[in-house]
MIRO-445110 format. One line per 2 residues: number of its first residue (from 1); their letters; for each residue x, y, z of C-alpha. Coordinates in pm, 1 decimal. Layout:
BEGIN
NUM	A	X,Y,Z | ...;
END
This chain:
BEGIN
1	XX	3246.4,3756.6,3301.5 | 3094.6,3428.1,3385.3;
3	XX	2864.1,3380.5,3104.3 | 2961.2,3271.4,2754.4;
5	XX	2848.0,3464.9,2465.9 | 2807.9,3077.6,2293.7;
7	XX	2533.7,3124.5,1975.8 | 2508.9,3021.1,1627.3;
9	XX	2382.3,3209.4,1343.6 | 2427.3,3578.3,1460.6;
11	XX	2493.5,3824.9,1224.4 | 2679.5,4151.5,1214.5;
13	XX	2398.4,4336.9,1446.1 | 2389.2,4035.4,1701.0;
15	XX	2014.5,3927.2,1596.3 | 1979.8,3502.5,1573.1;
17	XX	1832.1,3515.1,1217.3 | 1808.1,3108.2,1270.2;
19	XX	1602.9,3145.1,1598.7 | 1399.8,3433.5,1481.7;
21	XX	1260.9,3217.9,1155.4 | 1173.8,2927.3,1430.2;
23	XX	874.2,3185.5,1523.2 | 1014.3,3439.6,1703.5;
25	XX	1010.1,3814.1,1604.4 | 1262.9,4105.5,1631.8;
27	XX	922.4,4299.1,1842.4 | 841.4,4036.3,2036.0;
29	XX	1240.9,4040.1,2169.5 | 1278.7,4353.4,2208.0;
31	XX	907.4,4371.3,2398.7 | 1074.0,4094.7,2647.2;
33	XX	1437.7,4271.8,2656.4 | 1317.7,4599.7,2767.5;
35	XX	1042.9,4430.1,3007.8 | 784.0,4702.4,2811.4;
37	XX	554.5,4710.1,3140.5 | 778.5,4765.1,3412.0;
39	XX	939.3,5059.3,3206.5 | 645.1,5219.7,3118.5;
41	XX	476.2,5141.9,3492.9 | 831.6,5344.1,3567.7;
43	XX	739.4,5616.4,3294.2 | 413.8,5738.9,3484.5;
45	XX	569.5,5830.6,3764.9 | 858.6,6054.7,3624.6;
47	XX	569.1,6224.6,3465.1 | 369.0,6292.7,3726.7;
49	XX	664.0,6437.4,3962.4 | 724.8,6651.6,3654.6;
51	XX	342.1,6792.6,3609.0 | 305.7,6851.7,3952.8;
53	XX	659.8,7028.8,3979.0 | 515.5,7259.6,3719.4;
55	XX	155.8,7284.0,3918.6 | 300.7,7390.9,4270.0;
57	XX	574.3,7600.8,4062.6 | 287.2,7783.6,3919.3;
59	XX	449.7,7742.1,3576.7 | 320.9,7618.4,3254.0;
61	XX	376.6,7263.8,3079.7 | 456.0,7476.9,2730.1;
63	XX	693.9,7672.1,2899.4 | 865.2,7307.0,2954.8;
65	XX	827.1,7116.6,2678.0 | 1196.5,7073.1,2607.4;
67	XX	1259.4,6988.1,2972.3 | 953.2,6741.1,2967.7;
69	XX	1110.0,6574.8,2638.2 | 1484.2,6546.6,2792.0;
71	XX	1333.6,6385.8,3084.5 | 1072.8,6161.8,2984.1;
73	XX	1298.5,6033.4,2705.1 | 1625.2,6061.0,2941.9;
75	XX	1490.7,5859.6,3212.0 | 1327.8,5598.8,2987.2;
77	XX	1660.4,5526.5,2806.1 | 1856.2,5524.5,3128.1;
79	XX	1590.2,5272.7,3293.8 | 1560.9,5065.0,2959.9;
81	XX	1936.6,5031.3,2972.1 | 1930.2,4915.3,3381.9;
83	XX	1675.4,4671.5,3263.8 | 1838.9,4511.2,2949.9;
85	XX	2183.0,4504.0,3224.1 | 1931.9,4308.2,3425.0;
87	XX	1842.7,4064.2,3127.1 | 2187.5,4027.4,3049.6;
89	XX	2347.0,3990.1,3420.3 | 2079.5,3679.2,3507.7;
91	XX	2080.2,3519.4,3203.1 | 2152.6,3174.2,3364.8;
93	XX	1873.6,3205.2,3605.6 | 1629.5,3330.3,3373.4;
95	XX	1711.2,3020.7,3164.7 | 1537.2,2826.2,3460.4;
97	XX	1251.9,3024.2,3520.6 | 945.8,2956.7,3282.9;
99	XX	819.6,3333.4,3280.0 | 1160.1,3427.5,3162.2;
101	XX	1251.2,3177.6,2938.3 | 1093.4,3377.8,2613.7;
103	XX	1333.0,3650.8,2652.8 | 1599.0,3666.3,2359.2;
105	XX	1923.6,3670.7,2592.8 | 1747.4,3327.6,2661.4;
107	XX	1636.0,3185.1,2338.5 | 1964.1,3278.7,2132.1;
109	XX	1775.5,3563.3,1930.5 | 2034.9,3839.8,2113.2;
111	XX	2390.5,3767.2,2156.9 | 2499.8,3872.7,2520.9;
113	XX	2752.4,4078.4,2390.6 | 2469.3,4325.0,2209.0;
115	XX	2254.3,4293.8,2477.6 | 2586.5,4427.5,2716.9;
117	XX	2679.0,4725.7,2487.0 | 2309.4,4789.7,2433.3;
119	XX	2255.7,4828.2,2820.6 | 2575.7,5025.0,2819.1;
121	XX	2474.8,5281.6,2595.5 | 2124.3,5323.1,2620.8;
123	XX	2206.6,5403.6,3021.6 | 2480.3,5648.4,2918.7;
125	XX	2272.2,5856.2,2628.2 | 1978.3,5881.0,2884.7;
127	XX	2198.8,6042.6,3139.9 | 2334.0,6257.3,2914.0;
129	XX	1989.8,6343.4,2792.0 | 1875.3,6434.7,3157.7;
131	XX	2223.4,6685.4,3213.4 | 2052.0,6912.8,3004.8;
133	XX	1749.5,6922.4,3230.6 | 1964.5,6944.2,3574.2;
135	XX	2205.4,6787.4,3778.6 | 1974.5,6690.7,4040.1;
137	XX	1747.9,6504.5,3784.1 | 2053.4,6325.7,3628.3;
139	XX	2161.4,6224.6,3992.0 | 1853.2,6102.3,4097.5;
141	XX	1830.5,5876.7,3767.4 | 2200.4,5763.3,3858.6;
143	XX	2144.6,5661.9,4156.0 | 1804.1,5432.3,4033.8;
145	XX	2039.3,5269.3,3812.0 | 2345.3,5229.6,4055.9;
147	XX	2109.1,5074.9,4291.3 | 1902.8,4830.6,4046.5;
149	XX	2244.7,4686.8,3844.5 | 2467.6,4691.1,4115.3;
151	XX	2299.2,4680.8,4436.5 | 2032.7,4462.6,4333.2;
153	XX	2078.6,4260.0,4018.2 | 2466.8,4168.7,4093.3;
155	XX	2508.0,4201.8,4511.8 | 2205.7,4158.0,4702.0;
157	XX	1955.5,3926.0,4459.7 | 2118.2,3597.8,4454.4;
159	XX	2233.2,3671.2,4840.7 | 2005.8,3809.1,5076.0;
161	XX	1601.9,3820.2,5148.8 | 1634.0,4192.2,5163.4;
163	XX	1723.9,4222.8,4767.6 | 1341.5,4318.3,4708.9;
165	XX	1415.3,4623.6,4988.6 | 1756.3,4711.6,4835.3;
167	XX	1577.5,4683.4,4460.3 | 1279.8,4921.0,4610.0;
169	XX	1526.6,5191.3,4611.6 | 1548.1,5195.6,4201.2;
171	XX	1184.6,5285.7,4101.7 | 1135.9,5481.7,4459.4;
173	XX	1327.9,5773.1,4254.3 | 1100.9,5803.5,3948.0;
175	XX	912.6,6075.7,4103.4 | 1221.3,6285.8,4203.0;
177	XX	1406.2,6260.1,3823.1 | 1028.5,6419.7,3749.9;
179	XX	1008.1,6672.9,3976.1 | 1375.9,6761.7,3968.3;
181	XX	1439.7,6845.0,3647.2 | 1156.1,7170.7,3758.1;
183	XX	1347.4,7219.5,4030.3 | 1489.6,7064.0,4365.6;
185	XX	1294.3,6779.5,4509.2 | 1345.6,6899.6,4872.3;
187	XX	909.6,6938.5,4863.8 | 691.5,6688.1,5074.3;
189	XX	455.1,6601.8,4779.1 | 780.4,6396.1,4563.5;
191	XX	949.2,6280.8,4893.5 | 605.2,6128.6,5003.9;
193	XX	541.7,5977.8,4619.6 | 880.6,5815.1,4619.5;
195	XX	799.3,5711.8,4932.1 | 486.6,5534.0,4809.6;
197	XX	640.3,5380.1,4541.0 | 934.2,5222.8,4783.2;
199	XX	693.4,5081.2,4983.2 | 463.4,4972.0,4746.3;
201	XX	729.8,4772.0,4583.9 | 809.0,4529.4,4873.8;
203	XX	447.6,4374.3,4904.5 | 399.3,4386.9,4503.9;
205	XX	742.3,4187.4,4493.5 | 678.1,3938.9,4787.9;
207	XX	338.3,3887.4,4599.1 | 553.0,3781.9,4247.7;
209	XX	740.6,3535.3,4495.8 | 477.9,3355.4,4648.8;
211	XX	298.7,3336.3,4276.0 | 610.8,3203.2,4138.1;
213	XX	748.9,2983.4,4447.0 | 847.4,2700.0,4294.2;
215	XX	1057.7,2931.2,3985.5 | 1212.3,3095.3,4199.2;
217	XX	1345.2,2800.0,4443.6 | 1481.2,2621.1,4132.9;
219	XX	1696.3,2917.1,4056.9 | 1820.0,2948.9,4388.3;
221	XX	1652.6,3300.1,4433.6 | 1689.6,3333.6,4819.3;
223	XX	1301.0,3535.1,4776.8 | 1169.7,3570.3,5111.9;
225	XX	911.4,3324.8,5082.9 | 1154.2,3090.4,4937.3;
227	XX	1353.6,3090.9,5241.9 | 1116.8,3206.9,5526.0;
229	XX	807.0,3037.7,5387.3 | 469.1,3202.0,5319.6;
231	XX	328.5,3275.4,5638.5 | 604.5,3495.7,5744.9;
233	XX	562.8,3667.5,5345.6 | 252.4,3707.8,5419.7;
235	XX	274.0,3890.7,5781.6 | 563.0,4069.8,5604.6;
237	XX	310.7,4211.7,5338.3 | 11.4,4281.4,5625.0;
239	XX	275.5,4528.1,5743.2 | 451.4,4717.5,5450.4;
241	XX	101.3,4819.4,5317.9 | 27.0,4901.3,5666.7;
243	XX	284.9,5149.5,5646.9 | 123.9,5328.8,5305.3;
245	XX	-205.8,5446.6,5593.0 | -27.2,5760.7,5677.9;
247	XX	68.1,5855.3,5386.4 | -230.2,6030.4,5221.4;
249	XX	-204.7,6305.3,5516.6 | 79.5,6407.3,5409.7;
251	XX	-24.8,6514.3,5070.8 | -292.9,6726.1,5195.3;
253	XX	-217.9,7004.4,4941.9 | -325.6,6736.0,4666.7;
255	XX	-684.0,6775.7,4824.4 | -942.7,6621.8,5003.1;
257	XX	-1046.6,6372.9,4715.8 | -732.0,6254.6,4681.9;
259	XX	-636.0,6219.4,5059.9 | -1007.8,6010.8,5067.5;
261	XX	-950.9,5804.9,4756.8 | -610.9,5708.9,4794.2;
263	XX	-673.3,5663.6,5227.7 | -985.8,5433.3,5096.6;
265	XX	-779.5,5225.4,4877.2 | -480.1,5202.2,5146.8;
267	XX	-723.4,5070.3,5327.3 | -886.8,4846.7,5129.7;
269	XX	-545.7,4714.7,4987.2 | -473.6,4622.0,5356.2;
271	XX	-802.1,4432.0,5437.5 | -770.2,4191.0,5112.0;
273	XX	-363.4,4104.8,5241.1 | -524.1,4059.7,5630.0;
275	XX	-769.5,3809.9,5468.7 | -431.9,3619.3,5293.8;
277	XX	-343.0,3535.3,5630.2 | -654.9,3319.4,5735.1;
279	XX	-670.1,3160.4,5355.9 | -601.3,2840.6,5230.3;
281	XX	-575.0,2919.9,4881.0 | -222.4,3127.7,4860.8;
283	XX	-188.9,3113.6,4470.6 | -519.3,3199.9,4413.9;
285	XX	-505.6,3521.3,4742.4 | -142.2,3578.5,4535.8;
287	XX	-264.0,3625.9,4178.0 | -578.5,3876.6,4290.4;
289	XX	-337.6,4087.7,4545.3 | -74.1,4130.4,4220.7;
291	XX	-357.1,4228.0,4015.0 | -464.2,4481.2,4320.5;
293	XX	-133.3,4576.2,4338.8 | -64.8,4672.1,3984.6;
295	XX	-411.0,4904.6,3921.9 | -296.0,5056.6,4276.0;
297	XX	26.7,5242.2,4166.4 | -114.8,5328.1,3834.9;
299	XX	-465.4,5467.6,4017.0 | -239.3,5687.3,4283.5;
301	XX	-49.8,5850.5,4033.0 | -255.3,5904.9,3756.9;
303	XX	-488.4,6051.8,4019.7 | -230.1,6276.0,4168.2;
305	XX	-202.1,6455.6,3801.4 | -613.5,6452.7,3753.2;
307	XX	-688.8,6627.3,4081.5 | -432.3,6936.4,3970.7;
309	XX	-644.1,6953.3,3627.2 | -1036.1,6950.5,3760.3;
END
């Protein structure tokens, strides 16, 4: 491979016991190695196409437990291992970007040979974790992690503008693993929630860019903003969220509140990215749409599990 696994003071389970005494901890790493809140924003989803699999199935969660288990911890390992690939893959770019330059594959504290067999084997024990739910579930889970370490992180990111679409593909199929492992995902209520999420990621992501502009340019990211510039990031974002309007209508047999709640928040979402395009102020429009962004996909899906409970 093209990096160098070139660090002093490892020992025998690959931790830097010289750069961990300089302040850093073994937590800390591993909180920054496994990117805690992307997997757990990844979690939530899985969960919720599982619980509502149950819900339309007229089953029980008890009855499930040992399915819920396999798949909640299945998935997790099998993203945590695409995501520590990830870390290990774009190690030299991460080296020039300031928000990544904490993580251990950066500072020394992980050699990049643990962090590879780490990635390796986590994503192998998670898919054999979620064969004993079913095949679908396992494929669906494969295919996230085809998609994010091969498609995105070593084809499309350092290439093309469209790596945030190819990458959108990965966490669209968190809902499906969920609902799979119940039974096949050929229902409109996961199709339309992976839908959400692949849709959802593109303006989230274009958001990230424009916030960190100047990171990504000195990397050599080709991020759509990088290359295009912000106004066209910008019209690019009015649109995708656009896109999320019809959505709600299509999980009508979630309920009226939920059609209302989620429509009202579409719309809401795509009022505060119309004003981006008439502001002057992009990093301060950026940083309040990413924070929109984020509370969105947790409020969608945590509300499409409340409104099967009340």
């Amino acid at each position: 491979m093209r990096k160098e696994d070139s660090l002093s003071s490892v020992n025998i389970k690959g931790y830097s016991t010289s750069a961990a005494s300089e302040g850093g901890t073994i937590m800390a790493d591993l909180k920054e190695l496994f990117k805690a809140v992307v997997l757990i924003s990844n979690v939530v989803p899985v969960f919720a196409g599982f619980w509502l699999a149950i819900y339309f199935t007229g089953s029980t969660l008890g009855s499930h437990i040992d399915s819920l288990v396999l798949t909640v911890i299945g998935s997790t390992l099998v993203m945590a291992g695409a995501l520590i690939l990830n870390n290990w893959y774009d190690v030299d770019i991460d080296k020039v970007m300031a928000r990544t330059q904490n993580r251990p594959t950066v500072t020394g504290n992980f050699s990049l040979k643990t962090v590879l067999w780490t990635g390796i084997t986590l994503s192998a024990a998670g898919m054999i974790l979620l064969l004993f739910t079913t095949l679908e579930a396992a494929l669906y889970a494969f295919i996230g992690w085809f998609v994010y370490v091969f498609l995105y992180t070593m084809w499309s990111k350092r290439r093309y503008t469209l790596n945030t679409v190819i990458g959108s593909v990965s966490g669209a199929v968190t809902p499906l693993i969920g609902w799979a492992a119940i039974e096949p995902a050929n229902h409109i209520v996961p199709i339309m929630l992976a839908l959400v999420l692949f849709i959802w990621q593109i303006p989230h992501t274009f958001v990230i860019a424009i916030r960190k502009y100047d990171e990504y340019k000195d990397a050599g990211v080709p991020m759509l903003p990088v290359v295009h510039g912000f106004e066209m990031t910008k019209r690019q974002i009015v649109v995708y969220i656009a896109c999320l309007l019809p959505i709600p209508l299509y999980l009508a047999s979630l309920g009226t509140v939920f059609i209302v709640l989620v429509s009202a928040l579409n719309l809401g979402w795509l009022i505060f990215a119309i004003s981006g395009l008439f502001g002057k102020d992009d990093l301060k429009w950026a940083n309040k749409m990413f924070l929109f962004s984020v509370n969105y996909l947790m409020f969608v899906f945590l509300l499409s599990i409340v409104v099967t409970i009340v």
